[in-house]
PDB file with SEQRES, HELIX, SHEET and CRYST1 records, atoms N, CA, C and O in Angstrom:
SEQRES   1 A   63  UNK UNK UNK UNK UNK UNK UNK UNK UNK UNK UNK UNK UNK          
SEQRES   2 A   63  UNK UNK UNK UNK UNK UNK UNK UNK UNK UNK UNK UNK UNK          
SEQRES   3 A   63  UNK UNK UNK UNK UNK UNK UNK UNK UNK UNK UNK UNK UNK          
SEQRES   4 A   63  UNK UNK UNK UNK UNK UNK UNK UNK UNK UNK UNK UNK UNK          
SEQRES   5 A   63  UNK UNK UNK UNK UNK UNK UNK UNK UNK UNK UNK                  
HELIX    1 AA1 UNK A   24  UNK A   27  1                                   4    
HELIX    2 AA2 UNK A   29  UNK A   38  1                                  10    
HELIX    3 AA3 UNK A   41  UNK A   47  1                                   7    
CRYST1    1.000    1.000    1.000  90.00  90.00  90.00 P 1           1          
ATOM      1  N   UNK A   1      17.480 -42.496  -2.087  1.00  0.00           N  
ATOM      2  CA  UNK A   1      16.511 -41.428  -2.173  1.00  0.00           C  
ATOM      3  C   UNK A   1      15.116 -41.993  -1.953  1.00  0.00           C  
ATOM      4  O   UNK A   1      14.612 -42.981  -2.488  1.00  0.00           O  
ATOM      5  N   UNK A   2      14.500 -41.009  -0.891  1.00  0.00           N  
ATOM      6  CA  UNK A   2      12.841 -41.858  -0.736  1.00  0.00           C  
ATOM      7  C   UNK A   2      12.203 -40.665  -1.212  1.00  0.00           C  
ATOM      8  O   UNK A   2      12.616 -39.506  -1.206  1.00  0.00           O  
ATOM      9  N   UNK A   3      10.861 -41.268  -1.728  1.00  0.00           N  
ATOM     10  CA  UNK A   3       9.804 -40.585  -1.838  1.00  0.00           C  
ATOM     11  C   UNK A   3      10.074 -39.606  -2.653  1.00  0.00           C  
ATOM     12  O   UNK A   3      10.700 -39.782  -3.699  1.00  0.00           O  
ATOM     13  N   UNK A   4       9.486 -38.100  -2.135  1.00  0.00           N  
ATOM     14  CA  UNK A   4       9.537 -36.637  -2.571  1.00  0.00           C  
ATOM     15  C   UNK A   4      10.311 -35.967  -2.245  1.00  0.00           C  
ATOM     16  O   UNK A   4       9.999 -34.844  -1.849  1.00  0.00           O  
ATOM     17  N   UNK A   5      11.873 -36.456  -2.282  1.00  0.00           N  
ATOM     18  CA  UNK A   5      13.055 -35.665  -1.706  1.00  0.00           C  
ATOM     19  C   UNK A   5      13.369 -34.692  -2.895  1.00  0.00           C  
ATOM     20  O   UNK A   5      13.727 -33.537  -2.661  1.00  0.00           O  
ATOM     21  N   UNK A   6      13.258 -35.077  -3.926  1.00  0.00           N  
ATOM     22  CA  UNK A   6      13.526 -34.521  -5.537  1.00  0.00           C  
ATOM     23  C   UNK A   6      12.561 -33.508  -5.814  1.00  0.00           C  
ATOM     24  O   UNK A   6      12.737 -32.492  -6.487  1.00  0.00           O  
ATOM     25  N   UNK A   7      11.087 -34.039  -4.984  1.00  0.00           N  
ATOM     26  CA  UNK A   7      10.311 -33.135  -5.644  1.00  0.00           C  
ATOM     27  C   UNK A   7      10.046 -31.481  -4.910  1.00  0.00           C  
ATOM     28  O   UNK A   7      10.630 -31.379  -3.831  1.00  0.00           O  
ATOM     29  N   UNK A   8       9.461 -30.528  -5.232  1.00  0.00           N  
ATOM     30  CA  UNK A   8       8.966 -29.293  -4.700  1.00  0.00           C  
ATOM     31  C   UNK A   8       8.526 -29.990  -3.170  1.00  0.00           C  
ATOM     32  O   UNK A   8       7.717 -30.889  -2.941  1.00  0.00           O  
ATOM     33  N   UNK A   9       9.436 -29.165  -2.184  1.00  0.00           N  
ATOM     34  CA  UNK A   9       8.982 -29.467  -0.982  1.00  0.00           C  
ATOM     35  C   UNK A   9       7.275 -28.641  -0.413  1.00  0.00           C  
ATOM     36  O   UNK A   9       7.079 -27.438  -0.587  1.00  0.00           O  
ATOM     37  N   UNK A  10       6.567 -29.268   0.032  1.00  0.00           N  
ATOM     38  CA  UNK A  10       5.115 -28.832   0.682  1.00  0.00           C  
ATOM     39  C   UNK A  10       5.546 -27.685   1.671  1.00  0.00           C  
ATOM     40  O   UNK A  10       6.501 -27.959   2.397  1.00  0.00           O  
ATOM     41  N   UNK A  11       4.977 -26.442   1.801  1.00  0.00           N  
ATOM     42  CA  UNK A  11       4.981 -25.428   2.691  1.00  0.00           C  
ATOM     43  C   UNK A  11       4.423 -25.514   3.912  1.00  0.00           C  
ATOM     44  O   UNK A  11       3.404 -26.202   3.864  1.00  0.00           O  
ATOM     45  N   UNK A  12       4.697 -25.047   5.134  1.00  0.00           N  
ATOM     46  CA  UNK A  12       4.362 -25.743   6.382  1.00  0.00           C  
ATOM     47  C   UNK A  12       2.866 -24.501   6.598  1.00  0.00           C  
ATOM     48  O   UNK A  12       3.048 -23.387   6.107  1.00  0.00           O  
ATOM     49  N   UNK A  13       2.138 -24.642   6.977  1.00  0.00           N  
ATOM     50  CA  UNK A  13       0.902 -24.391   7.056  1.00  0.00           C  
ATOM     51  C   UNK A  13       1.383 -23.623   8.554  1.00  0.00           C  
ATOM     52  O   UNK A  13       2.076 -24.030   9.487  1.00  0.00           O  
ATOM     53  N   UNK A  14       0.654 -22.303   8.300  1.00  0.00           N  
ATOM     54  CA  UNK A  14       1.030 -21.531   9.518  1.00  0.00           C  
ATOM     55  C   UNK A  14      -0.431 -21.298  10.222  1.00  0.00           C  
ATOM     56  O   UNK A  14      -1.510 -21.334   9.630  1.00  0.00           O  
ATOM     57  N   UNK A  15      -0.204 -21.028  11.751  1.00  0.00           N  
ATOM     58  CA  UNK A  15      -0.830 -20.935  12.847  1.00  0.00           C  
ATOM     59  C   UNK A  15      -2.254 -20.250  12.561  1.00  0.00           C  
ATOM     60  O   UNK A  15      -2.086 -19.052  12.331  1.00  0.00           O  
ATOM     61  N   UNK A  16      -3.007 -20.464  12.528  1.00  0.00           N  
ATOM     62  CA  UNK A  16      -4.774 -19.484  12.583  1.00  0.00           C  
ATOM     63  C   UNK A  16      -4.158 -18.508  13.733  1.00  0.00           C  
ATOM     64  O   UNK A  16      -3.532 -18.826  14.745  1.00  0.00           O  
ATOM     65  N   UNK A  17      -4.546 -17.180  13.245  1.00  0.00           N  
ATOM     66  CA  UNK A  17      -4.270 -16.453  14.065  1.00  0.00           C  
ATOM     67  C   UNK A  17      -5.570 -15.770  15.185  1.00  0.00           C  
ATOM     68  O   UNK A  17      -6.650 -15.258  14.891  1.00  0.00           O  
ATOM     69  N   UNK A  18      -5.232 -15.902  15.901  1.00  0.00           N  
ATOM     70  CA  UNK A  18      -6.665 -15.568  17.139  1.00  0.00           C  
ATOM     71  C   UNK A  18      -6.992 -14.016  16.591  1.00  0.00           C  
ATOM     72  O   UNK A  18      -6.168 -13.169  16.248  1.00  0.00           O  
ATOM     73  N   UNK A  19      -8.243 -13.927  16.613  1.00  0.00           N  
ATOM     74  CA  UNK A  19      -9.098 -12.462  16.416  1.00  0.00           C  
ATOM     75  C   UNK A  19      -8.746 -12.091  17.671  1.00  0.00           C  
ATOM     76  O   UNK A  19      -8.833 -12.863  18.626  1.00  0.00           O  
ATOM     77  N   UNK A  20      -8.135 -10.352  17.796  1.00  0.00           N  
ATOM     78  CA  UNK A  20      -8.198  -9.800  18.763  1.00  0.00           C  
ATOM     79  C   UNK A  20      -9.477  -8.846  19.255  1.00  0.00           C  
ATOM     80  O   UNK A  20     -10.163  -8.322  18.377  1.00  0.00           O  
ATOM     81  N   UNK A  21      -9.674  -8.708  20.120  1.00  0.00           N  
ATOM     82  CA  UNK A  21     -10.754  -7.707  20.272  1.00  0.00           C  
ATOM     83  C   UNK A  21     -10.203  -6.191  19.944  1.00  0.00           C  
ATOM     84  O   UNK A  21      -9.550  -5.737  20.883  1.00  0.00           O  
ATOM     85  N   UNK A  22     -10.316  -5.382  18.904  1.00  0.00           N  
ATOM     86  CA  UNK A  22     -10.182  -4.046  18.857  1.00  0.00           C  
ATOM     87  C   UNK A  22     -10.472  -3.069  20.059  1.00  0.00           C  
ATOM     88  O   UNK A  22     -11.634  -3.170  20.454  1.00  0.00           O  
ATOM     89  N   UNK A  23      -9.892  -2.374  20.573  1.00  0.00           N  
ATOM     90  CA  UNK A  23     -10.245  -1.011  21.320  1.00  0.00           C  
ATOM     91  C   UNK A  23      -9.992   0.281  20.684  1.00  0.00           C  
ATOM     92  O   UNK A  23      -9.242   0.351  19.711  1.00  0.00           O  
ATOM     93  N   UNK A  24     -10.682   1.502  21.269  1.00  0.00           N  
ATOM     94  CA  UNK A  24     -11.020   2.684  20.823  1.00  0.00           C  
ATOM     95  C   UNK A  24      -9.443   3.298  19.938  1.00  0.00           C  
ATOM     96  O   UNK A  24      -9.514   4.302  19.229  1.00  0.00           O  
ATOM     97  N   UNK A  25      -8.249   2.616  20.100  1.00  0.00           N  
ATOM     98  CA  UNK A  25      -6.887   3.252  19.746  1.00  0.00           C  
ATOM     99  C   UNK A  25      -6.616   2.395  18.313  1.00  0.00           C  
ATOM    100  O   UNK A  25      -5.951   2.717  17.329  1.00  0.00           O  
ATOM    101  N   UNK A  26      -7.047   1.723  18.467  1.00  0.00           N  
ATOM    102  CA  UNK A  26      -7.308   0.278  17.562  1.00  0.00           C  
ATOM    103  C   UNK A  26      -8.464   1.281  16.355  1.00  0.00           C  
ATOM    104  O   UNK A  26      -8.157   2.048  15.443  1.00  0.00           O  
ATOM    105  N   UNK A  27      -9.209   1.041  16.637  1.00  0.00           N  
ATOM    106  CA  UNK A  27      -9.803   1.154  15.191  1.00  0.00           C  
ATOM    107  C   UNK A  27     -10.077   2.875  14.740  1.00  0.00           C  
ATOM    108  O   UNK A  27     -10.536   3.198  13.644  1.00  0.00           O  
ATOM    109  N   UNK A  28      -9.635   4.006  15.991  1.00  0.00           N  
ATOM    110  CA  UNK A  28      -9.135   4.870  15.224  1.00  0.00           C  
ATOM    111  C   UNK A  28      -7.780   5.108  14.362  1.00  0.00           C  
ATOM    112  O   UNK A  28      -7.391   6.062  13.687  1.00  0.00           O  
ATOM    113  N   UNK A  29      -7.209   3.803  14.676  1.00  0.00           N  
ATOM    114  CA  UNK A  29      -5.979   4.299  13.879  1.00  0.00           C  
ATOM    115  C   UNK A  29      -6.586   3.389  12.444  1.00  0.00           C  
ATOM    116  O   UNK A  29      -6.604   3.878  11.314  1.00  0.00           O  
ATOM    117  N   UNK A  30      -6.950   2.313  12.702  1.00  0.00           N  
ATOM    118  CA  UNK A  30      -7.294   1.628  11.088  1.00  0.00           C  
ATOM    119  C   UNK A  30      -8.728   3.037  10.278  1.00  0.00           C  
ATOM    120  O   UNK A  30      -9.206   2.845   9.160  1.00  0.00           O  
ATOM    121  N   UNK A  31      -8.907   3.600  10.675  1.00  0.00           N  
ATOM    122  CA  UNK A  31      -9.891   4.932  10.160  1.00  0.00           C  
ATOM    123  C   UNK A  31      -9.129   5.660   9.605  1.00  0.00           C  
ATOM    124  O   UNK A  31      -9.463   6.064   8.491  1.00  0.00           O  
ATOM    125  N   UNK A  32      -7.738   6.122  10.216  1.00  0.00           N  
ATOM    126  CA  UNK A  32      -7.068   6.726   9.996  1.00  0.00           C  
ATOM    127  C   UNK A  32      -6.355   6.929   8.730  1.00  0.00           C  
ATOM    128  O   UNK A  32      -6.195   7.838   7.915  1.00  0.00           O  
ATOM    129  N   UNK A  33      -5.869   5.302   8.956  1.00  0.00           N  
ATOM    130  CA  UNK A  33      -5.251   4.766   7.841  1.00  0.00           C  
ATOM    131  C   UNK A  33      -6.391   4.704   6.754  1.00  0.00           C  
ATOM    132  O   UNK A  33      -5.943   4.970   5.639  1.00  0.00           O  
ATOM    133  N   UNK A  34      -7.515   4.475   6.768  1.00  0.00           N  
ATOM    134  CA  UNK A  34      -8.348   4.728   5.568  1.00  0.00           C  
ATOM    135  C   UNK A  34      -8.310   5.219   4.840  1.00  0.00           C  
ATOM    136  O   UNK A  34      -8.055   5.038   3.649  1.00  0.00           O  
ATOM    137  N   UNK A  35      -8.818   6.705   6.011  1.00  0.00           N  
ATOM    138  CA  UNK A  35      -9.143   7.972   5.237  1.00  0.00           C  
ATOM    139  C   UNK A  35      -7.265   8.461   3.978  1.00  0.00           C  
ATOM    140  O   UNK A  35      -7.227   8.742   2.780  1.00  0.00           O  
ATOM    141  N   UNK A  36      -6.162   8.357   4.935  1.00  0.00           N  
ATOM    142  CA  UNK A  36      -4.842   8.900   4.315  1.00  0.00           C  
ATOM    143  C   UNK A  36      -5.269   7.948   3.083  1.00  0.00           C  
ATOM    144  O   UNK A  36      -5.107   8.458   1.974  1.00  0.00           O  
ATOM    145  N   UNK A  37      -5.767   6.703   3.116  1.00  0.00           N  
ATOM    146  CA  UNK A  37      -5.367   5.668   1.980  1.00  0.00           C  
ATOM    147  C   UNK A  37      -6.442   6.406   0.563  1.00  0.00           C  
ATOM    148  O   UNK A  37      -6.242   6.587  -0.638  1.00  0.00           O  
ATOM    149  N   UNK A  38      -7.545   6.653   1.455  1.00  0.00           N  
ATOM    150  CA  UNK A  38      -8.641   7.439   0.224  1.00  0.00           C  
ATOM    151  C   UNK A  38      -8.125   8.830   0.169  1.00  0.00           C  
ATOM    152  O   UNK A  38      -8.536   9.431  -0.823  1.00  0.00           O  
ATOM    153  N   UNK A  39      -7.384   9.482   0.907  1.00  0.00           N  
ATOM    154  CA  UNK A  39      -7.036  10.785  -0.211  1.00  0.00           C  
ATOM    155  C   UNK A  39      -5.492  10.685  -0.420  1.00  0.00           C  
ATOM    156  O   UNK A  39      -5.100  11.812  -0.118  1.00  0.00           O  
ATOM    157  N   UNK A  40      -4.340   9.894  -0.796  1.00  0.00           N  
ATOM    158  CA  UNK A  40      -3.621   9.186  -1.622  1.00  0.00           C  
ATOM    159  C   UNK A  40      -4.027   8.792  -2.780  1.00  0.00           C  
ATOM    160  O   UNK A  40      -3.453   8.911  -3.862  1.00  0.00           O  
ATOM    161  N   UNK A  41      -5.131   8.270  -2.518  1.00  0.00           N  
ATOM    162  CA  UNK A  41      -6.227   7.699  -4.272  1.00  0.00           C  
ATOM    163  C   UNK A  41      -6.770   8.978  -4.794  1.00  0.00           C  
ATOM    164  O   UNK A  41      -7.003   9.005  -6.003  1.00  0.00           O  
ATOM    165  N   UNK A  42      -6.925   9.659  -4.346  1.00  0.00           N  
ATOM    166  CA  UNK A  42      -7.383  10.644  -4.788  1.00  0.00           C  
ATOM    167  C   UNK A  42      -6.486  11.530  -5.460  1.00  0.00           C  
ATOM    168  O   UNK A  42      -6.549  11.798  -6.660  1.00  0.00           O  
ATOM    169  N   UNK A  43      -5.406  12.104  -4.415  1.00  0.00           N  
ATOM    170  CA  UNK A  43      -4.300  13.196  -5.116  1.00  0.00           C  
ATOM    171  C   UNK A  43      -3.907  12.028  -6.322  1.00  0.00           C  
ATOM    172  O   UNK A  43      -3.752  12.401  -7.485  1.00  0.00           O  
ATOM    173  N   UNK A  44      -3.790  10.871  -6.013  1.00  0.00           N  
ATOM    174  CA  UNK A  44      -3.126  10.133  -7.763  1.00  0.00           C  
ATOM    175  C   UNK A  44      -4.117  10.187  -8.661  1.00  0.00           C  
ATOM    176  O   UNK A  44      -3.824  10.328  -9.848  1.00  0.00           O  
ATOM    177  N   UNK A  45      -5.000  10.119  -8.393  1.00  0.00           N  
ATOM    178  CA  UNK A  45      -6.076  10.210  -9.694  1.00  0.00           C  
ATOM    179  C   UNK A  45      -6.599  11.871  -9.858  1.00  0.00           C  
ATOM    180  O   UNK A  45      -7.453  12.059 -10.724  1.00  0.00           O  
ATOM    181  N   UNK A  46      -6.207  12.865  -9.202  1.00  0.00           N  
ATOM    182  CA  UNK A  46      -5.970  14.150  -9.604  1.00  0.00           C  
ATOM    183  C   UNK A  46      -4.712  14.595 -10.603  1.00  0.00           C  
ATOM    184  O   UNK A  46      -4.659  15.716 -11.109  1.00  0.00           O  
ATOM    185  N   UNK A  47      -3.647  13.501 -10.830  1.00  0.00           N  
ATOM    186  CA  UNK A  47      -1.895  14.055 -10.972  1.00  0.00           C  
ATOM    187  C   UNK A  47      -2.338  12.828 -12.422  1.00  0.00           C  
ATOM    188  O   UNK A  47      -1.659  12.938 -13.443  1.00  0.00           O  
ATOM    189  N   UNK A  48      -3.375  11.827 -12.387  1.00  0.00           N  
ATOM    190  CA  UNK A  48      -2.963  11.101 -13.462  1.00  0.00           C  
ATOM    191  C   UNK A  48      -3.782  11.804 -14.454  1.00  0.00           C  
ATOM    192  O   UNK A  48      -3.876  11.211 -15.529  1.00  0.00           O  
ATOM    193  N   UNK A  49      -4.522  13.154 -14.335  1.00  0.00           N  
ATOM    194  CA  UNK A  49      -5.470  13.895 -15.017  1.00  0.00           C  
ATOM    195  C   UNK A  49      -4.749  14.885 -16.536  1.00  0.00           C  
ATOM    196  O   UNK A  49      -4.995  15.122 -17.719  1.00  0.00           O  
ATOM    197  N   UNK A  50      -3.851  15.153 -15.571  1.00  0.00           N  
ATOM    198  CA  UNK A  50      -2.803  15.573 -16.607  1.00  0.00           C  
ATOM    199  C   UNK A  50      -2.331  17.362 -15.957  1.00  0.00           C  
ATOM    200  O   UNK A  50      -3.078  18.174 -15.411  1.00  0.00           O  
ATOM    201  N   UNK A  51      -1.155  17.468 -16.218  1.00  0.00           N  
ATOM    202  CA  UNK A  51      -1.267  18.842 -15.887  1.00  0.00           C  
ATOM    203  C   UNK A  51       0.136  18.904 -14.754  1.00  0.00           C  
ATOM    204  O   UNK A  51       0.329  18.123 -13.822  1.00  0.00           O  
ATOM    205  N   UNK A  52       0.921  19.958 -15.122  1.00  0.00           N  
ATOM    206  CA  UNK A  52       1.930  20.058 -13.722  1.00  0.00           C  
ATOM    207  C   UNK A  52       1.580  20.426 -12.612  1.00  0.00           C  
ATOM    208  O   UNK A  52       0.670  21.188 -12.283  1.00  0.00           O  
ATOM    209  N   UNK A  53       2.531  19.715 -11.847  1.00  0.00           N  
ATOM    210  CA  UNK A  53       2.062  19.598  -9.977  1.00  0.00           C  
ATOM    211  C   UNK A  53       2.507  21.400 -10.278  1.00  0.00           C  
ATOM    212  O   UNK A  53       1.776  22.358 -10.528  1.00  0.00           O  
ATOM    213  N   UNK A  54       3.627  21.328 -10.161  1.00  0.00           N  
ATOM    214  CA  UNK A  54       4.476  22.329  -9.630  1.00  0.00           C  
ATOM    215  C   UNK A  54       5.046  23.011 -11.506  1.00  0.00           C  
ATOM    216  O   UNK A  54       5.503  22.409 -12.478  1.00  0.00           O  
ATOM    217  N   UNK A  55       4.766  24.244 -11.308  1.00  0.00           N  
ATOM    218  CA  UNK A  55       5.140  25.012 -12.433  1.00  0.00           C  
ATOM    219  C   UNK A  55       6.228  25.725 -12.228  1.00  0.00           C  
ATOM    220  O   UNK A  55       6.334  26.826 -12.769  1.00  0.00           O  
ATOM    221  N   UNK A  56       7.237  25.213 -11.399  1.00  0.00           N  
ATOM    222  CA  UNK A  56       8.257  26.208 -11.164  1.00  0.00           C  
ATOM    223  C   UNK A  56       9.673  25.418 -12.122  1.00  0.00           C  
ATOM    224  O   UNK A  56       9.439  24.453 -12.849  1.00  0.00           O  
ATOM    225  N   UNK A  57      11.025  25.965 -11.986  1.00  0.00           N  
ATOM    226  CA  UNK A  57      11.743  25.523 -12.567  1.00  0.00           C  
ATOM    227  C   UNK A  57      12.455  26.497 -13.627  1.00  0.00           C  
ATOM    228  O   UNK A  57      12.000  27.472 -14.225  1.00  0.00           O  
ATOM    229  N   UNK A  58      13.533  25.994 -13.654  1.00  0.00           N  
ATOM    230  CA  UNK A  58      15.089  26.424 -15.057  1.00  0.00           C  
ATOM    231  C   UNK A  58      13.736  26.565 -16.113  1.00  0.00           C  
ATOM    232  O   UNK A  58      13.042  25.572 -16.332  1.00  0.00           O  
ATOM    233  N   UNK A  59      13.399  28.026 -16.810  1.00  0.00           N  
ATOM    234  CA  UNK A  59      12.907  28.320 -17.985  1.00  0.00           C  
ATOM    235  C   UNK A  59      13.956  29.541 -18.525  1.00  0.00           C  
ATOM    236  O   UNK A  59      14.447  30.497 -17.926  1.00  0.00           O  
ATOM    237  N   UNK A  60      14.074  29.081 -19.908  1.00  0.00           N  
ATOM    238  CA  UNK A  60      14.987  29.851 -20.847  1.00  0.00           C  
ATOM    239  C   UNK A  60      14.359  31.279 -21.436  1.00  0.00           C  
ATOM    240  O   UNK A  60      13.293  31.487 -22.015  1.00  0.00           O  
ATOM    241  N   UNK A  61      15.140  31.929 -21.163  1.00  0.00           N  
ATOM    242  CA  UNK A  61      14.550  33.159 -21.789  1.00  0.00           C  
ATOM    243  C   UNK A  61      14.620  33.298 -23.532  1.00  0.00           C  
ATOM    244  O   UNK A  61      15.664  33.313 -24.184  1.00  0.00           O  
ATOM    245  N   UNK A  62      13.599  33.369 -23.935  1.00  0.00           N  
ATOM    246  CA  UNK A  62      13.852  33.590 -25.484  1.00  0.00           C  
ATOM    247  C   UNK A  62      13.194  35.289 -26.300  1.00  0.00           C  
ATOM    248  O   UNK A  62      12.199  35.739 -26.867  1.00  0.00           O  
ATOM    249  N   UNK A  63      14.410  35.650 -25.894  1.00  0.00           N  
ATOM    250  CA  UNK A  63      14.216  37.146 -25.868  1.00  0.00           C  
ATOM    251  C   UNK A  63      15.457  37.174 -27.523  1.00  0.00           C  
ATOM    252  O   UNK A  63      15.740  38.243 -28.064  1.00  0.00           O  
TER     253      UNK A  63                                                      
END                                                                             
């Protein structure tokens, strides 16, 4: 046995990835994705307020 065969092997260090230049399809879709991502945050922090989404459902009659 040599060396660091026993020990936690080192992770191989991956490639720098080249900056692409964005075009007009390109960064309307990352906008896109924004905006859905800020009103996702939003409807959840409307639903974590308290209160039912949906009021429908099996209710018992107590007649």
């Amino acid at each position: 046995m040599s060396g660091r065969q026993g020990g936690k092997a080192k992770p191989l260090k991956a490639p720098k990835k080249e900056k692409k230049e964005l075009d007009d399809e390109d960064k309307a879709f990352q906008e896109r994705k924004k905006a859905e991502a800020a009103a996702r945050k939003e409807l959840a922090a409307k639903a974590a307020k308290g209160g039912p989404l949906a009021t429908g459902g099996i209710k018992k009659c107590v007649s």
